[in-house]
N, C-alpha and C positions, 0 to 999 in steps of 0.2 A: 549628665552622667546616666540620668534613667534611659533617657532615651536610645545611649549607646546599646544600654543594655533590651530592651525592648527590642532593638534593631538584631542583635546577636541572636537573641532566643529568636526571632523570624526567621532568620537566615539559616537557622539550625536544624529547623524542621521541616526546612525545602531539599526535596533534591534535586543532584546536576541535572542538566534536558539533558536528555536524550539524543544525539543528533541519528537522523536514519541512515540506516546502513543494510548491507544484502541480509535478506528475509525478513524484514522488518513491515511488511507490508506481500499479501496474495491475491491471488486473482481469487474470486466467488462462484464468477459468472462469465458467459461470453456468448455473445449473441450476434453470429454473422451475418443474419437477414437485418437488424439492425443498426449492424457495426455500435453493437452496445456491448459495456460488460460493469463487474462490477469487482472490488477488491476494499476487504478490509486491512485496518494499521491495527499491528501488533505493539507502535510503541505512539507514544502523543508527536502531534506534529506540531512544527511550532508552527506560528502564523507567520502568512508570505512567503511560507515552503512552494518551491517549484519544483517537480518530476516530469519528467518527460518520457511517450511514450511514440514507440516507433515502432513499425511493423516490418522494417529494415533490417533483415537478417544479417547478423555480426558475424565477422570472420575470424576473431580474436586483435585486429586493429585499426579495422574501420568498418562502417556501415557497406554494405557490397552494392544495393544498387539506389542512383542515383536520383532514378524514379520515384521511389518510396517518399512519402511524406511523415513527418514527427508534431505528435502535440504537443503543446505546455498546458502542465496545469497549474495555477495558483492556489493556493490550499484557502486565502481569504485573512480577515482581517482578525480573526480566532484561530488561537489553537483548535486542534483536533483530535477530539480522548483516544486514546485505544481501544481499539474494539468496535470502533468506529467502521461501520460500511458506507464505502462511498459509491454512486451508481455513476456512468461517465455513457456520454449518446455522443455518435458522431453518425447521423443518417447521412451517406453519400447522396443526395435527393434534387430536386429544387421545391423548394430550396432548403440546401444547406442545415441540418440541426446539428448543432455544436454545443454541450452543453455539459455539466458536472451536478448532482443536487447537492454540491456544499463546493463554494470556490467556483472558480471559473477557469474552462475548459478553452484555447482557442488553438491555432494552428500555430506552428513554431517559425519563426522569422527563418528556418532554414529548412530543406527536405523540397520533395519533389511535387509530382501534382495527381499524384494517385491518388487519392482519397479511399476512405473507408479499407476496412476488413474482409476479405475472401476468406471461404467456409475450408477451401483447400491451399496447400502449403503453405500455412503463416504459422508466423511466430513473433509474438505481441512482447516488446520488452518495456520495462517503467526503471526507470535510471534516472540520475541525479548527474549534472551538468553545466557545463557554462554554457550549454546552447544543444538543442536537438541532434547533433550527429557530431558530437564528445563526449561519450559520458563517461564519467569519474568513477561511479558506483554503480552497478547493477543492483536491483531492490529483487525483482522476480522477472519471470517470464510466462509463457504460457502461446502452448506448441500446440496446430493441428498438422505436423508436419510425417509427410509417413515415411520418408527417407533420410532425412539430415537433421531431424528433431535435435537429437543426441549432439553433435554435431553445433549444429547453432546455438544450444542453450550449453554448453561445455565451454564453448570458446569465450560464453562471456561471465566463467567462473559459476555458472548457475549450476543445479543437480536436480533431476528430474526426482520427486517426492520429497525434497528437504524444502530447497525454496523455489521450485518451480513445477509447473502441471503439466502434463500430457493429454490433449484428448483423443479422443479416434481420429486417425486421419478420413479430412474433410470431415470435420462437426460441424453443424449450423449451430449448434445452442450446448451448451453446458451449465452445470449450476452445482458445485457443491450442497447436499445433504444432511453432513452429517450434522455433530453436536457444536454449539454456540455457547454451549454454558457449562459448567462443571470443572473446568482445569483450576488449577492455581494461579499459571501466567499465562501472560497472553503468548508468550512465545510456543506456551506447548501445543498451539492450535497449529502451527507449522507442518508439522508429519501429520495431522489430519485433513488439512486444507487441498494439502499437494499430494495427498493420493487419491489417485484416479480412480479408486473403489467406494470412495466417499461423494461420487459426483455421479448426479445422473444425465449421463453422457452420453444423447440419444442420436447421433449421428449425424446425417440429412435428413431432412424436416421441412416445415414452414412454421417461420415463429415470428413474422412481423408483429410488431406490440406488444410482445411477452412480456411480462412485468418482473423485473429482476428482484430477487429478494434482496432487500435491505436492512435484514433485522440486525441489530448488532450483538456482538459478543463481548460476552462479559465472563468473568473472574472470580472463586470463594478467595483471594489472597490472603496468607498468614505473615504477618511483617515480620521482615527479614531483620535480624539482629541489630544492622546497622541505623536502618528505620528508628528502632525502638530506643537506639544508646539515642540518637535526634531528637529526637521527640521529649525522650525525661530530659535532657541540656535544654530543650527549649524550657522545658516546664518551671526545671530548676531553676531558671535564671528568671522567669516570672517571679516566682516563689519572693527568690531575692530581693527584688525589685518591692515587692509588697508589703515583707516585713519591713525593708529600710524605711516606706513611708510611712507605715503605722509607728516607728522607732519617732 
């Protein structure tokens, strides 16, 4: 019977995961002499999350061209907190750097044999799927696109400054600036992230080796009501639990 109860008060002060869904995740960073970039999670990922990303411009029903190639990322065998910034390398080179610093990064069992990222007309999308060129969910985008930007990130439900970016057309290198710290949630970094006045967005360049920032973001959180009734039920049912044994 204690135990039931021990097991109750646990369960009471956990909440639901999370599953990701559009904005839940933005790009930081993008780096086309690389073919690097970088994107923090606004919510925890659970472990063995797969997103995929592809530089296959959507037409609102399928991926358009058949050349493009898609990655899979595995998130790893841990969750991943919010706030968390993840850096992602794919050097088109020889040889080959394919790589994630958390998870692993490889090429997706479908998609073409274009490799890497160009500084002009791309647009990078991270979706959630049964396989590289199906996605279910769009997460974000992120456009150096100077004619159809609008366009290809509309058609796959995205909004240019809510959950996805815009850079100059033809950037080599971008990197959000602004603040990392001071909201209450993670989600209100979203209209910060994806405006393009918060990024210093310097065009064409040379930025082989740039080192993408990776600081993470963080939160003052005030617990939400619902939090706080969890928390005294869990405590309560300790409580319980402790008079009955000293009884």
């Amino acid at each position: 019977m204690f135990k039931k109860f021990l097991a109750l008060a646990a369960a009471a002060a956990i909440l639901p995961a999370h599953a990701l869904g559009t904005g839940d995740m933005a790009f930081t960073s993008f780096n086309a002499d690389d073919d690097g970039w970088a994107m923090v999670t606004f919510a925890d990922i659970a472990a063995n999350t797969t997103i995929y990303f592809s530089d296959n411009e959507w037409n609102g029903s399928a991926f358009a061209d058949a050349n493009e190639h898609a990655l899979a990322w595995n998130s790893g065998a841990n969750a991943i907190a919010a706030g968390t910034v993840i850096v992602f390398t794919e050097i088109d080179a020889s040889p080959d750097v394919i790589q994630a610093s958390i998870g692993s990064l490889a090429l997706a069992g479908t998609g073409g044999s274009n490799l890497g990222f160009a500084k002009s007309n791309e647009t990078v999308y991270a979706f959630l799927g049964s396989d590289g060129v199906t996605p279910t969910t769009f997460i974000t985008a992120l456009s150096t696109e100077a004619d159809v930007a609008a366009t290809n990130v509309t058609s796959a439900g995205l909004t240019f400054g809510v959950n996805a970016i815009a850079l100059v057309p033809d950037a080599d290198f971008g990197e959000y600036t602004g603040a990392r710290s001071g909201q209450a949630a993670f989600a209100a970094y979203g209209a910060l992230v994806n405006d393009a006045a918060n990024w210093n967005d310097v065009g064409s360049g040379e930025f082989t080796g740039a080192t993408l920032n990776a600081t993470a973001f963080s939160v003052t959180a005030v617990p939400e009501p619902t939090t706080t009734a969890m928390l005294l039920a869990g405590l309560a049912a300790i409580g319980f639990v402790a008079k009955r044994r000293r009884a």
